[in-house]
C-alpha positions in Angstrom: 0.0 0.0 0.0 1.2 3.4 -0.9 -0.3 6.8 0.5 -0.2 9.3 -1.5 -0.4 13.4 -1.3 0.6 15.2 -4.3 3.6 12.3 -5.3 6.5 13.5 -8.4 5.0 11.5 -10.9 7.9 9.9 -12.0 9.6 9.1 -8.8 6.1 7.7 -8.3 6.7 5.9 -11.2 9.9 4.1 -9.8 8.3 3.5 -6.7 5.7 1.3 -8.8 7.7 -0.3 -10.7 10.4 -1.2 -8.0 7.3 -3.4 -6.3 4.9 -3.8 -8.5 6.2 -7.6 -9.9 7.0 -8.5 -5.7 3.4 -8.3 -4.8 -0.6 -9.6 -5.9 -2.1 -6.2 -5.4 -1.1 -3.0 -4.9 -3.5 0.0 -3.4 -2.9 3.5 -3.6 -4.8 5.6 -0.4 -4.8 9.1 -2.2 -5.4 11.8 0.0 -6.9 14.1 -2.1 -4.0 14.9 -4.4 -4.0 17.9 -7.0 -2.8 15.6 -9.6 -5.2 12.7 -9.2 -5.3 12.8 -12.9 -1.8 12.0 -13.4 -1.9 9.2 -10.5 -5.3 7.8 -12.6 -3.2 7.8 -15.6 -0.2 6.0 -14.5 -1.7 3.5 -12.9 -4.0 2.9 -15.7 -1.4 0.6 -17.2 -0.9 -2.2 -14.5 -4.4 -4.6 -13.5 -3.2 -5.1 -10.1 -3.7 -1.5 -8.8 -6.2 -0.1 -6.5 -7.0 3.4 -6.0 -9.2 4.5 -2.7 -9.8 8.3 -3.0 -9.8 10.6 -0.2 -11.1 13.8 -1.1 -9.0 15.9 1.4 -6.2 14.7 3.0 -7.3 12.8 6.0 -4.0 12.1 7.2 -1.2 9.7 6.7 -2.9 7.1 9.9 -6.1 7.0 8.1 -5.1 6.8 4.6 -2.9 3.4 6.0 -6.1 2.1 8.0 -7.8 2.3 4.4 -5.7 0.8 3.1 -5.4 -2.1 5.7 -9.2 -2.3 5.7 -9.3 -3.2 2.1 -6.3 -5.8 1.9 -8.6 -7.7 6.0 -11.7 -7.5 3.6 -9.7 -9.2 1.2 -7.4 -12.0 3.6 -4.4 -10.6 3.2 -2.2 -11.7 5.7 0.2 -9.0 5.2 1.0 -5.4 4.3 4.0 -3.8 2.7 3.5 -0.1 3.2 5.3 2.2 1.3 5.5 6.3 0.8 5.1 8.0 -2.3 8.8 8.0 -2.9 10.1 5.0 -1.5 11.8 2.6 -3.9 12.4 -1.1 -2.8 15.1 -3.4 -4.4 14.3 -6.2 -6.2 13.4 -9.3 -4.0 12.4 -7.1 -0.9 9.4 -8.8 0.1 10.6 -12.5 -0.4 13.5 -11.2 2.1 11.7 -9.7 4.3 8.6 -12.2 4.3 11.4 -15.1 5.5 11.5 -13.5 9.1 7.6 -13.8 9.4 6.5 -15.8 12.8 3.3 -16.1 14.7 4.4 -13.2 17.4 5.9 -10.7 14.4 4.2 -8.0 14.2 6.5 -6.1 11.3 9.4 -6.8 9.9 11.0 -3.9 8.3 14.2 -3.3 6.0 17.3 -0.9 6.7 16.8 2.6 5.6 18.9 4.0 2.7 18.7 7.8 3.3 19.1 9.3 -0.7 19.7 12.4 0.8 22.6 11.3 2.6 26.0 9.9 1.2 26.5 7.1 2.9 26.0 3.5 2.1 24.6 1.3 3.9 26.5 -2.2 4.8 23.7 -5.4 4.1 24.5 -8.4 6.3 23.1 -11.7 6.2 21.5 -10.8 9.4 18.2 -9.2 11.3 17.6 -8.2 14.9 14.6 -7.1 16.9 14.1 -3.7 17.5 12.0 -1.3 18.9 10.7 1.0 16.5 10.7 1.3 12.4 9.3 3.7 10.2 6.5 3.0 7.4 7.8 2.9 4.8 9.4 -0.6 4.0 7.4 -1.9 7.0 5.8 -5.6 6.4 3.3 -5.2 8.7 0.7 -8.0 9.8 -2.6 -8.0 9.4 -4.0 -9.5 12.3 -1.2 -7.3 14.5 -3.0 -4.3 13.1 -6.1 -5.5 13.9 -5.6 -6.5 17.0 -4.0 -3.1 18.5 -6.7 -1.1 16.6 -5.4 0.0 13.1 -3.4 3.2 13.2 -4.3 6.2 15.2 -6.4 8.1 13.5 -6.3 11.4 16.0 -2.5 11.7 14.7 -2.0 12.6 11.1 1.5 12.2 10.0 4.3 13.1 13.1 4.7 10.1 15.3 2.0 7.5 13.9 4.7 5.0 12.5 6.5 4.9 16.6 2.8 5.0 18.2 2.0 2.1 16.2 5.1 0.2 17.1 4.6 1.0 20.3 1.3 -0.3 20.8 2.5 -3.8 18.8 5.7 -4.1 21.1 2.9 -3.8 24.2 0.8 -6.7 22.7 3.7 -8.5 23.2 4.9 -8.2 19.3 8.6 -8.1 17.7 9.5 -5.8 15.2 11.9 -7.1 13.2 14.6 -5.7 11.6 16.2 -7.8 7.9 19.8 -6.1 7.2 19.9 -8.2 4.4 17.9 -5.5 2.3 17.8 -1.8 2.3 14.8 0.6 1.2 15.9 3.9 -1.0 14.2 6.2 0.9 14.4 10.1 1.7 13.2 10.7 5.4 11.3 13.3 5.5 
């Protein structure tokens, strides 16, 4: 699931492409975006894509419950979540999806920061951690459900750590595959 506000329509584009062959449906929570025309339109090529439009930006915590909502109604087990500008290496969600366990609640890659210029050193390796953003974040289904979706009274500041915080309190891990790194700019 990508949110999106207003995306670059060709870093968009990348984003799509990067994932679009690694999953069975993708679905686009648009919060109300001036160029919902151009989204429409670039999507309009692939038959796995979803669009739910907002008509105002409701937030990034209820734009994620949307999509969440659709992929329960569906039985989806899990979630890759994704911003507008994210771009995920090939094979991403069979690495990540080979830490999933019964108490997981997401299991994330490591962040490549574009706008820094640094690399960042993969390992055949993960470790639990505390918290993760977003974006990247395989996130369980039934996790979400259980701790209550996203929290909808925040709108973008602090809903990816409230969310991990509440999983790590129902007694979830977060895990953490250094295998794989997300191109990412944090915003």
């Amino acid at each position: 699931g990508i949110v999106t506000f207003n995306p670059d329509i060709e870093r968009l584009r990348e984003n799509i492409h990067s994932i679009i062959n690694q999953i069975s449906t993708l679905i686009i929570s648009d919060n109300g975006s001036e160029n919902i025309n151009e989204i429409e339109e670039l999507i309009s090529q692939y038959n796995n894509i979803v669009i739910i439009k907002n008509h105002s930006n409701i937030g990034i915590a209820a734009a994620l419950n949307k999509i969440f909502n659709y992929a329960y109604s569906g039985g989806c087990q899990w979630v890759l979540t994704l911003d507008q500008d994210s771009v995920c290496p090939e094979n991403m969600v069979e690495e990540l999806y080979k830490n999933n366990a019964n108490n997981v609640g997401i299991i994330c890659p490591l962040i490549w920061d574009i706008n820094r210029k640094n690399n960042v050193e993969l390992l055949d390796e993960s470790k639990n951690i505390k918290r993760c953003i977003t974006s990247g974040a395989l996130t369980s289904v039934k996790a979400w459900k259980e701790i209550e979706g996203f929290d909808e009274k925040m709108f973008i500041d602090g809903v990816d750590f409230d969310f991990c915080d509440r999983l790590i309190l129902a007694n979830y891990l977060i895990v953490e595959v250094h295998k794989i790194a997300l191109k990412h700019e944090i915003g």
